[in-house]
C-alpha positions as CSV (number, residue, x, y, z in Angstrom):
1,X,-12.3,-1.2,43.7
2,X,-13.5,-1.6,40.8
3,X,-16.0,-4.5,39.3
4,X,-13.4,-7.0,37.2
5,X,-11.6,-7.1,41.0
6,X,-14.4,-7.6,43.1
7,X,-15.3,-10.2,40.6
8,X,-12.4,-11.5,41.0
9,X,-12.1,-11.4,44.7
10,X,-15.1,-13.2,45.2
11,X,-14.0,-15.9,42.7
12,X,-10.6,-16.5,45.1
13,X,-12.6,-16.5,48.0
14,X,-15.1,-18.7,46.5
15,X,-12.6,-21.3,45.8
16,X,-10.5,-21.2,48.8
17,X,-12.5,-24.0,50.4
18,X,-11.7,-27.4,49.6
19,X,-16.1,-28.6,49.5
20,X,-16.7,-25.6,47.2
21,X,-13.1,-26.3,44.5
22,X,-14.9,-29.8,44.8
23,X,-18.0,-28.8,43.6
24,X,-16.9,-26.5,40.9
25,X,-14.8,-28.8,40.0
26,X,-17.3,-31.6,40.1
27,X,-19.9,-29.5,38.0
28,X,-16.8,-28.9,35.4
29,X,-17.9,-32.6,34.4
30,X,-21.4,-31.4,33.4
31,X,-24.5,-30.1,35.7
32,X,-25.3,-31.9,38.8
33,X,-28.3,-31.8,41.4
34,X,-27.0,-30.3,45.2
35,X,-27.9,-34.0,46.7
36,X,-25.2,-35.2,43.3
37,X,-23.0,-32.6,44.6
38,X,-23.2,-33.4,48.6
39,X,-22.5,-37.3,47.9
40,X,-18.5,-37.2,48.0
41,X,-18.5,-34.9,50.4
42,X,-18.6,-35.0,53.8
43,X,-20.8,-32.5,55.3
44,X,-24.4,-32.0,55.6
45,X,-26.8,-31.2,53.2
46,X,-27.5,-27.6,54.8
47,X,-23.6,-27.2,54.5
48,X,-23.6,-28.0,51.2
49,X,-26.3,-25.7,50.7
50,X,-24.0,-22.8,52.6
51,X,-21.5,-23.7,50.4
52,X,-23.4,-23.3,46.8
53,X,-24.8,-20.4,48.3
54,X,-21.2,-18.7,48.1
55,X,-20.7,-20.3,44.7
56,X,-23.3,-18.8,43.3
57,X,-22.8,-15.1,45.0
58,X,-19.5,-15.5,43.1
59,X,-20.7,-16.3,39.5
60,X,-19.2,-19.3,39.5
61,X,-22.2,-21.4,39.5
62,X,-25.9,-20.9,38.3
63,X,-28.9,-22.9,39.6
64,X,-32.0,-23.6,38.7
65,X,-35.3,-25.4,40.1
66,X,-36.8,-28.1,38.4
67,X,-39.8,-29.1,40.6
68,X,-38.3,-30.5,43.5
69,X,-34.4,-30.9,41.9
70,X,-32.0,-28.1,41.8
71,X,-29.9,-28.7,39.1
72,X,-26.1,-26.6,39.0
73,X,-24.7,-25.6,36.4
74,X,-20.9,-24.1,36.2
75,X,-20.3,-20.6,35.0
76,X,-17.3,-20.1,32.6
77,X,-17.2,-16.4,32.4
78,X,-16.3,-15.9,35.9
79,X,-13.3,-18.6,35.7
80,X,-12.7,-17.1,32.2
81,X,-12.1,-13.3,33.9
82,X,-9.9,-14.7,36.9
83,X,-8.0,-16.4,34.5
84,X,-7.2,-13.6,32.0
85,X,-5.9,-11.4,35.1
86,X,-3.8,-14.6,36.1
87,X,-2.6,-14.9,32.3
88,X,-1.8,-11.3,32.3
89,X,0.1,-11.3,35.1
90,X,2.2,-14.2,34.4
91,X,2.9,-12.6,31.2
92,X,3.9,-9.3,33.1
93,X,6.2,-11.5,35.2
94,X,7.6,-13.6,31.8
95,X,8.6,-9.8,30.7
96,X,10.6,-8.9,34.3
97,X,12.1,-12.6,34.0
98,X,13.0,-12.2,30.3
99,X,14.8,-8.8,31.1
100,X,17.1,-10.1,34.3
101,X,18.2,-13.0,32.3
102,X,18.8,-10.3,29.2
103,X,21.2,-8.3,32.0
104,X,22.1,-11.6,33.6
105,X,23.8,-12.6,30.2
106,X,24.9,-9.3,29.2
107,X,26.9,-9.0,32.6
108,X,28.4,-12.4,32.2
109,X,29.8,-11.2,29.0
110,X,30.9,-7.7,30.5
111,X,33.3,-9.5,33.1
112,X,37.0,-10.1,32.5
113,X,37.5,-13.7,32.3
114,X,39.4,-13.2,36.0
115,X,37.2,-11.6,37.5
116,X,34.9,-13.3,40.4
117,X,31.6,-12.8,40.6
């Protein structure tokens, strides 16, 4: 596997729990303290903690102590990777699509105007 996927695989699994999209999505707003980031959220402190934890193995988010506050920060260059391989697949898709509705229309115009289809 190589490293732009793992990347990318821990970026998916970082984000497929709802407390951690809400983080990164509240730290898309600007950098926030983990007792800022717990406050919506419905879990304890130490889960919150878990939770970063993963956030930060992914690249997503970046911490840093300031005395007694640990301030998080977001990471765009791991969204920024995940989301060229999405952009590059939907583009590889917009190619397929692009060439059935190319043969779609070329068949339509093949037919005999009694024939069924």
């Amino acid at each position: 596997m190589s490293s732009q996927a793992a990347a990318i695989d821990a970026v998916f699994h970082a984000l497929a729990v709802p407390a951690r999209r809400a983080m990164v999505e509240r730290l898309s707003l600007g950098p926030a303290s983990v007792t800022e980031l717990a406050k919506p959220l419905a879990i304890s402190l130490p889960a919150v903690v878990q939770h970063l934890e993963v956030l930060v193995t992914s690249g997503l988010v970046r911490t840093k102590k300031t005395g007694r506050v640990r301030v998080c920060h977001i990471e765009p260059a791991a969204l920024r990777t995940t989301e060229d391989w999405i952009a590059k697949l939907r583009s590889n898709w917009a190619r397929c699509l692009d060439r059935l509705a190319k043969e779609l229309g070329e068949s339509q115009i093949r037919r005999e105007p009694g024939d069924k289809a």
